[in-house]
LONU-82224 format. One record per atom (N, C-alpha, C): z, y, x. Coordinates in steps of 0.05 Angstrom, whole numbers, plus 5000, padded with zeros to 4 digits. Example, Ala and Ser with C-alpha at 12.3 -4.5 7.8 and 13.67 -1.06 7.14 Angstrom:
515648865264
515649105246
515649345264
514249555257
514349795273
515750015258
END
This chain:
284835689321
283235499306
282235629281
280435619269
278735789254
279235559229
279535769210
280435669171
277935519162
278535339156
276735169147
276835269110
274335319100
274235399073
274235209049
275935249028
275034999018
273835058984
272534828984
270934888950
270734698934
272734738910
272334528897
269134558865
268134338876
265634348855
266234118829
265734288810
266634148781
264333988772
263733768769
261033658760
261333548727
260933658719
260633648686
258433428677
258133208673
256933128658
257132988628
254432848624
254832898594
256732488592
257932498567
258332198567
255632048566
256931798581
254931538578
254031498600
250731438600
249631428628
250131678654
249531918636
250132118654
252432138680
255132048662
257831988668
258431798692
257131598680
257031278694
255931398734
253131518730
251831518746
253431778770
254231968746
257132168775
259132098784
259731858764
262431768780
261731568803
258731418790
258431338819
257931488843
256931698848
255831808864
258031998883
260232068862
262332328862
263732168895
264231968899
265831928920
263831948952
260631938951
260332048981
258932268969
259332558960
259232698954
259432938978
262132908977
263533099003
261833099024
262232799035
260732829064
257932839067
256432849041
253132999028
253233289041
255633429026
255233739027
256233769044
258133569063
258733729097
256433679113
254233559104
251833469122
249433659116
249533669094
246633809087
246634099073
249734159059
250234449053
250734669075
254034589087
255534659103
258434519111
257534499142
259834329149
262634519163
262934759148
265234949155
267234999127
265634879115
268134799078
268634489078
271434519067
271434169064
271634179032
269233989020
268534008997
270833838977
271133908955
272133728936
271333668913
270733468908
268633418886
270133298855
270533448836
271533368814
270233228790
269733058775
269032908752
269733058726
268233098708
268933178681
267433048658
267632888648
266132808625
265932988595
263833138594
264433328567
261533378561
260133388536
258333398525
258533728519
256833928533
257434258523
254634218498
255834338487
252934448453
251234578467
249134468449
247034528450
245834908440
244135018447
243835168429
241335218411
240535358399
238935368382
235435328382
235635328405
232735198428
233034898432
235334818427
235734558431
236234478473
237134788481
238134728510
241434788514
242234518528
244834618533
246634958540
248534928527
248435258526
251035218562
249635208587
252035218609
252535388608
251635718610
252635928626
253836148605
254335988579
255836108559
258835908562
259335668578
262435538578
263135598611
260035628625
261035568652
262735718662
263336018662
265736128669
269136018662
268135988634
271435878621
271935648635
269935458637
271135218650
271335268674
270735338691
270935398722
274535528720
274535708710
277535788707
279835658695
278535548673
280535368670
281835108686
279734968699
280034808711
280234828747
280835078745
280135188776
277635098790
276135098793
273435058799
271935268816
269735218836
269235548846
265635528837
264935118834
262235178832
261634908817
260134898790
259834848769
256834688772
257334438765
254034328762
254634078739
252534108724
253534008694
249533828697
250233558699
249033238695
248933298653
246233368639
246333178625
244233058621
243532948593
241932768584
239932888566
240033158561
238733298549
235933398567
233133438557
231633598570
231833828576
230933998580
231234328593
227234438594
228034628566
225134688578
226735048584
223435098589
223635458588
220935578581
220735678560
218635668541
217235438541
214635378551
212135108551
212834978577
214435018594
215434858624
217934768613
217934508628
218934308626
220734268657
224134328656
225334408676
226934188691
227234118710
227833898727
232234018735
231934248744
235034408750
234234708745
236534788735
236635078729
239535198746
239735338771
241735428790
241035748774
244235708758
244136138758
246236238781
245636418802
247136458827
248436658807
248536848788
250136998775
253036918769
252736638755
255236428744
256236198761
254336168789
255336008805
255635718794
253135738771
253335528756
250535308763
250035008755
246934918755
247134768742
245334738726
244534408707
242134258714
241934108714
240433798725
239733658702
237233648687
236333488669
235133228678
237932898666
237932708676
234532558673
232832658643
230332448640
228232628656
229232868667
226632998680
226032818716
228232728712
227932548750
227232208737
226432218724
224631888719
226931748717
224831428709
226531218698
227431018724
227431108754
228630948773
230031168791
232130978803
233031038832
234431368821
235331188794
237331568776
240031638798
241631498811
243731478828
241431608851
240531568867
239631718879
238532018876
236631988861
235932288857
237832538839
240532448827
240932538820
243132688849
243932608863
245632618880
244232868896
240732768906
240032978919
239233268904
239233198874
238933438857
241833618869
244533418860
246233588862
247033748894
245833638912
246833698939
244234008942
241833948921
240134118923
241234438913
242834388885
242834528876
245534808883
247234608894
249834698910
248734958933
246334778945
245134898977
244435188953
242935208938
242935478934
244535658925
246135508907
250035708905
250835688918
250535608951
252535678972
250835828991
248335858991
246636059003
244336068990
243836318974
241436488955
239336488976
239636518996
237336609001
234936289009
236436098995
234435889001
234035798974
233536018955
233835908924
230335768921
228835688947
226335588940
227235278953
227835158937
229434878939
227334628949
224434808955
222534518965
223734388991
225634438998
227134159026
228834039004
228633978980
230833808973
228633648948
226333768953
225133648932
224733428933
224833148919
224132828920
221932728911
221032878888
218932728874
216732828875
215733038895
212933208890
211533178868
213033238843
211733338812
212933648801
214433688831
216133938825
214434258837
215434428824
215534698836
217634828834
218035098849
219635258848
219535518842
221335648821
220535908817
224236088816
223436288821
226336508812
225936658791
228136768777
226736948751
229837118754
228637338741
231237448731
231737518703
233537428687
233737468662
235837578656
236737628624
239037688606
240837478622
240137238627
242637048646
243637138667
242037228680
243337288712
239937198730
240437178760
238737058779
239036748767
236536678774
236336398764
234136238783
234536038802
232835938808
232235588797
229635518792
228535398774
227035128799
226734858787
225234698793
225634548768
221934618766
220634468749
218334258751
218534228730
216233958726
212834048728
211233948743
209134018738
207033938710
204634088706
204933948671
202933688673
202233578678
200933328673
202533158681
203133018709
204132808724
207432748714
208133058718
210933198709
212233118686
210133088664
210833068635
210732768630
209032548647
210032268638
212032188657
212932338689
215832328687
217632348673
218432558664
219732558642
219732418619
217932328609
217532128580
219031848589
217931798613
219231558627
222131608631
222531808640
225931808634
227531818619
226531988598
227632018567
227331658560
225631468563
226231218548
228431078564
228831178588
230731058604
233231078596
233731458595
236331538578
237031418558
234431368540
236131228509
236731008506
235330788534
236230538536
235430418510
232730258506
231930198487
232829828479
233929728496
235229518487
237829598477
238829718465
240429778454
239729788431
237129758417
236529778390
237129498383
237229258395
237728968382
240329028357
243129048375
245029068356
244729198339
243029428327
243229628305
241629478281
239129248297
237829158274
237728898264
240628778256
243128598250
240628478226
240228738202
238528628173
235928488182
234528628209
232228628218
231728398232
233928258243
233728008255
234427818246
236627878226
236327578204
234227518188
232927788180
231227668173
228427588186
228927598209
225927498221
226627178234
228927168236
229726908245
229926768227
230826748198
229726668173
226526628172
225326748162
222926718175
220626548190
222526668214
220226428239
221726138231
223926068226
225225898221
223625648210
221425848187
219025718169
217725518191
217025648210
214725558234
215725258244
218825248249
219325078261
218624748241
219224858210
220124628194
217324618181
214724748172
212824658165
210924578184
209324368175
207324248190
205024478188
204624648160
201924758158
201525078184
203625098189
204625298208
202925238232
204224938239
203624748274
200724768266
199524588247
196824678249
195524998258
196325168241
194925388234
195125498275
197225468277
198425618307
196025348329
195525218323
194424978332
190125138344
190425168316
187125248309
187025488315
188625628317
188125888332
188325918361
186726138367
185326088396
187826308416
188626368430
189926448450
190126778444
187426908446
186527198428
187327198405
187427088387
187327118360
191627098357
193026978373
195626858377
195927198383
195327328406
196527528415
196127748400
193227838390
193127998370
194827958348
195927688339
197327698312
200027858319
200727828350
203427888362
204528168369
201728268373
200728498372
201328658351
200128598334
200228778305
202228748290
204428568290
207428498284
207928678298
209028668318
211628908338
210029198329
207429308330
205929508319
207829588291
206629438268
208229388239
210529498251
212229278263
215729448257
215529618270
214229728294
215029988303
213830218286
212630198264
210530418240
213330418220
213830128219
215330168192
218530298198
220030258233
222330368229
221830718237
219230748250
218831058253
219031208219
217331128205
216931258177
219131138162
221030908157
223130948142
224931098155
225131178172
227931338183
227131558191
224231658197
224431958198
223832068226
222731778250
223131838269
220432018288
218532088262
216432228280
217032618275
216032698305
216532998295
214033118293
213133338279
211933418270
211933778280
209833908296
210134248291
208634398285
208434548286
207034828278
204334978295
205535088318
204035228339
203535028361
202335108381
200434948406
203634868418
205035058430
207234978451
208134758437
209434868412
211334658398
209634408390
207334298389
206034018378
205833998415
206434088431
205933898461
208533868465
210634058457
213733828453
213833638437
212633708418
211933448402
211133158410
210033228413
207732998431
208932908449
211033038470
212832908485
214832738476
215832928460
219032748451
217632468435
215032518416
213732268396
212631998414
211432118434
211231898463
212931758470
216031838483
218031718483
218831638463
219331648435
220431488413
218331258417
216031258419
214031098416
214430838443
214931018459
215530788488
218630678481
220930828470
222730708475
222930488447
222430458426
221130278403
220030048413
217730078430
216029938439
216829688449
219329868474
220829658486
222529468473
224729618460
226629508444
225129298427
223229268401
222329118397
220328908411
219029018425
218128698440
220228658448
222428688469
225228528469
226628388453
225928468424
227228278407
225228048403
223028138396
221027868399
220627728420
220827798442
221327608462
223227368466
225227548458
227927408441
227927158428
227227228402
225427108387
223826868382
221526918407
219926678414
221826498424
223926588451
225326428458
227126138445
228226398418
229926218405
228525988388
225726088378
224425878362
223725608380
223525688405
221425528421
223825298434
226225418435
228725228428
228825038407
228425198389
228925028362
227324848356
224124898369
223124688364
223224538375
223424508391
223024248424
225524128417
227824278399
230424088399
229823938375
227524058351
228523888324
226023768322
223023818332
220923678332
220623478351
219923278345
219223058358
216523028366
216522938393
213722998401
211222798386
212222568376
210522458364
209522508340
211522548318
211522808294
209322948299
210523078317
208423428330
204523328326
204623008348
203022928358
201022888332
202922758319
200622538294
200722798269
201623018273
201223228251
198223338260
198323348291
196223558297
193123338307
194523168304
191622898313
190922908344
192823048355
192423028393
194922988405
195222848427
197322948443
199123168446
201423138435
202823468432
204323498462
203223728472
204723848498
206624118490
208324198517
209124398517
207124678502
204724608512
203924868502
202824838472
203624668457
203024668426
205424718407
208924698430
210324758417
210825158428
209825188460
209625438448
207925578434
206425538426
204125568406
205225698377
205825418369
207225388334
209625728343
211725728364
213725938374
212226228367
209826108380
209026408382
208226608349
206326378332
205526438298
207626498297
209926288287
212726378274
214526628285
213726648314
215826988324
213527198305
212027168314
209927438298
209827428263
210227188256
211527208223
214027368221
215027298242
218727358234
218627568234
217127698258
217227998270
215528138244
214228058232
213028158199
215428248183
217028028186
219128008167
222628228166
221528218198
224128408207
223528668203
220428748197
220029028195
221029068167
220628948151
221528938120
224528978130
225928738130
228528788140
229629048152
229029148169
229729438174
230229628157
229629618134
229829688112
232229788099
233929618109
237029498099
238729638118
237229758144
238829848163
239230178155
242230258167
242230618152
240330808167
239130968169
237931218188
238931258207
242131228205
243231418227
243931048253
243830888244
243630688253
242330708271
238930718257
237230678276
236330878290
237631138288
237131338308
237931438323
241831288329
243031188338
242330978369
240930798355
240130558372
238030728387
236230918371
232930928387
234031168403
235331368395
235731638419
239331628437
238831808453
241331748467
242431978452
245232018453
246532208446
245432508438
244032668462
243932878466
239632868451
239132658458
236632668440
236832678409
239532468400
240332528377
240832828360
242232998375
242933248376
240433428367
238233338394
236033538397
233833458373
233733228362
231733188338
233433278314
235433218310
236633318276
236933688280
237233838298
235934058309
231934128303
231033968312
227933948314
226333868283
228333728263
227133698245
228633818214
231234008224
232534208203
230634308194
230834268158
229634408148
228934748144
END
């Protein structure tokens, strides 16, 4: 009866979502790589949650820990999930497999903002297939998203085979992922100053009459543009009080620019219309519970319907949302940069904007 080989693969990812999404995945793992790697090893698939540093490019440094940890932990083949991007000079990298170190990393916002449990699984089953046989280091049977290519290089690292992002289509994948990574509802809790005071505020809308008028006489366009240019406001005012636009020098570096400033911009975007959505909700409560429709009625000289109390909801959220950008004010930097980037984005901008 012939020795069955066995390999245990260490999957390193970063905490948080990264983490969440290998541990889901880590348990049909095995019977992945007895199907689509090789079904003459019986695989073992290990969990590690560990954030490795960054280095001075602002790319995870793997193949400067990946030996130590492979040994330390007994390990024979190393694939490290984070949350960080991965470029290589002006390309923008999807997995980096060095067959030298028996090592690969998988950048989580370069595979988009859906179906991350999936693609990340076939990244990893992708990246394995070429540390367990080089000579298929052109990984297009494992490709998912046709925004990819494939290249080999040989460097100061070792053999390295590459799938990357292509540059147009490629690059608002990624942007879309990066807002996914940072999970932009997560900015509500950080802006505690920012929402009392906008709920103070719209609060006005519910209890003056000159409000119901004003929200009354305004036309449907003129309601949304006001709604418009509020969430705009706070997202100008928490970018420039905290620091959150980057700024470069040369061509490559202002089109990273322009990437990472896109995503702050999308993930802002979100987070605050979420809070104003919010917002509207809670006012549009408040009124219907404390206004009386006849009140409403004989203030405005017509029949008051549902749509005149969301009306008045809507002036007073876009006041508030005026008000909360002030408010933000009160909130610390690291708060809100905190709330707007994920960990490892955190990392890569206070890196990006060292003096």
């Amino acid at each position: 009866m012939a020795t069955v080989q066995e390999l245990t693969v260490g999957l390193v990812a970063d905490p948080g979502l990264a983490t969440k999404i290998v541990q889901a995945l880590s348990p049909d793992l095995p019977a992945a790589l007895g199907e689509h790697v090789s079904s003459e090893v019986r695989w073992i698939v290990e969990v590690c949650s560990l954030a490795l540093p960054l280095d001075e490019a602002g790319n995870v440094a793997v193949w400067k820990h990946s030996d130590e940890l492979k040994s330390q932990r007994h390990w024979d083949l190393l694939v490290c999930v984070t949350e960080a991007t991965r470029r290589r000079g002006d390309t923008l990298v999807v997995s980096d497999t060095n067959i030298s170190h028996d090592a690969a990393l998988i950048s989580l916002p370069a595979l988009g903002p859906v179906r991350l449990r999936h693609h990340v699984g076939k990244s990893v089953v992708g990246v394995l297939k070429v540390l367990w046989n080089p000579a298929r280091e052109q990984q297009r049977t494992v490709e998912p998203w046709r925004l990819t290519r494939a290249e080999v290089t040989d460097d100061h690292d070792g053999r390295n085979a590459f799938l990357e992002l292509t540059p147009n289509r490629g690059r608002l994948r990624l942007m879309l992922g990066m807002v996914r990574v940072n999970r932009p509802w997560r900015l509500l809790p950080s802006l505690s100053s920012a929402i009392a005071a906008a709920i103070a505020t719209a609060a006005f809308g519910v209890f003056y009459s000159s409000i119901w008028q004003m929200a009354d006489a305004m036309s449907t366009v003129r309601l949304a543009s006001t709604s418009v240019v509020a969430v705009l406001a706070m997202m100008l005012w928490l970018i420039v009080d905290n620091g959150l636009w980057e700024t470069a020098g040369d061509l490559n570096e202002r089109k990273n620019a322009a990437l990472y400033n896109g995503a702050t911009l999308l993930t802002l975007s979100v987070g605050v219309a979420f809070m104003y959505v919010l917002l509207f909700l809670a006012i549009l409560f408040g009124a219907l519970t404390i206004i009386p429709t006849g009140y409403l009625a004989s203030t405005l000289g017509h029949p008051a319907a549902l749509r005149d109390y969301a009306e008045l909801a809507w002036l007073a959220s876009s006041l508030g949302t005026f008000a909360g950008a002030l408010g933000s004010s009160f909130e610390s930097d690291y708060a809100v940069r905190s709330a707007t980037y994920g960990k490892r984005e955190q990392q890569r901008h206070a890196l990006a904007t060292k003096p």
